[in-house]
C-alpha positions as CSV (number, residue, x, y, z in Angstrom):
1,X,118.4,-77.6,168.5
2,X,118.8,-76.4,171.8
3,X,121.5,-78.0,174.0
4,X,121.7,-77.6,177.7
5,X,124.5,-78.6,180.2
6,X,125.0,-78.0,183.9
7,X,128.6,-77.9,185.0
8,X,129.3,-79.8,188.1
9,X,128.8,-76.5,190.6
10,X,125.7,-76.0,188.9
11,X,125.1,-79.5,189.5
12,X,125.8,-79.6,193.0
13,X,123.6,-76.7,193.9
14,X,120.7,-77.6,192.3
15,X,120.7,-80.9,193.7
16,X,121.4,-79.3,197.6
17,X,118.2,-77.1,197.1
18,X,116.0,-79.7,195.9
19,X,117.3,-81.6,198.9
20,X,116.6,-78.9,201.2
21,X,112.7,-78.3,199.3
22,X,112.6,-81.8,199.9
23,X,113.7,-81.9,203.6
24,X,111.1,-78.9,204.5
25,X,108.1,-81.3,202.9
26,X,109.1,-83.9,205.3
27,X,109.1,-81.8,208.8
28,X,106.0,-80.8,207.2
29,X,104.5,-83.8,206.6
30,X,105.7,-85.2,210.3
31,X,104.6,-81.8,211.7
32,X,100.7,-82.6,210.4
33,X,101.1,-86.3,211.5
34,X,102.5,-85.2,215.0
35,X,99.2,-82.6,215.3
36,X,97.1,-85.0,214.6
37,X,98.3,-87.9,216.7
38,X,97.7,-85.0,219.4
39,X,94.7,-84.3,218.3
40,X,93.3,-88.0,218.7
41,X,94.9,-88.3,222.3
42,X,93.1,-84.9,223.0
43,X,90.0,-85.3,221.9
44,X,90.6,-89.0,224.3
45,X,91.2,-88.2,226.8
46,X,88.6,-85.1,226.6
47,X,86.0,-88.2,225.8
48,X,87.2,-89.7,229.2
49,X,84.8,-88.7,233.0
50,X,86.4,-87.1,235.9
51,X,87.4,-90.2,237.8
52,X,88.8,-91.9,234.6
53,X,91.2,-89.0,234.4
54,X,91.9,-89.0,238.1
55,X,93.0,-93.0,237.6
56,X,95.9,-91.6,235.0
57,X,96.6,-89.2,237.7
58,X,95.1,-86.0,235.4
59,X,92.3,-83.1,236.3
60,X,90.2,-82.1,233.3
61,X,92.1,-78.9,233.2
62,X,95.2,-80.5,232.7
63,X,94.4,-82.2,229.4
64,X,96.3,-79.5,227.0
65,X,99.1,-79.1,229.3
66,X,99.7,-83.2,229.3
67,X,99.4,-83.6,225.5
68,X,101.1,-80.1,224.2
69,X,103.1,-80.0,227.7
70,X,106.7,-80.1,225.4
71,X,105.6,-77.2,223.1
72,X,104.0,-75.1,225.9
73,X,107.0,-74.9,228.3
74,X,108.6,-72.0,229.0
């Protein structure tokens, strides 16, 4: 019979990595939601004419800028 027992370090840190593996799936997963949520307003407002952007106070060329504008400053 094979017995196996963790002692309460052992424990502790197994238990803060799976934590951590398990925190890194999340941002993950919220990364993959948050590109695709940006995705639909891109492709959106790309669906949208010239004067529909002008009425949200946008130019065509200013589409990535608006919906990736917090990741593409510098």
């Amino acid at each position: 019979m094979v017995s196996t027992s963790f002692d309460k370090g052992g424990a502790s840190a197994l238990g803060a990595h799976a934590a951590h593996f398990a925190a890194r799936i999340i941002d993950g997963l919220n990364g993959v939601m948050l590109l695709r949520a940006r995705s639909a307003e891109l492709r959106q407002l790309s669906e949208l004419s010239d004067a529909q952007l002008a009425e949200r106070g946008l130019r065509r060329d200013e589409i990535v800028a608006h919906v990736f504008g917090d990741r593409l400053a510098d």
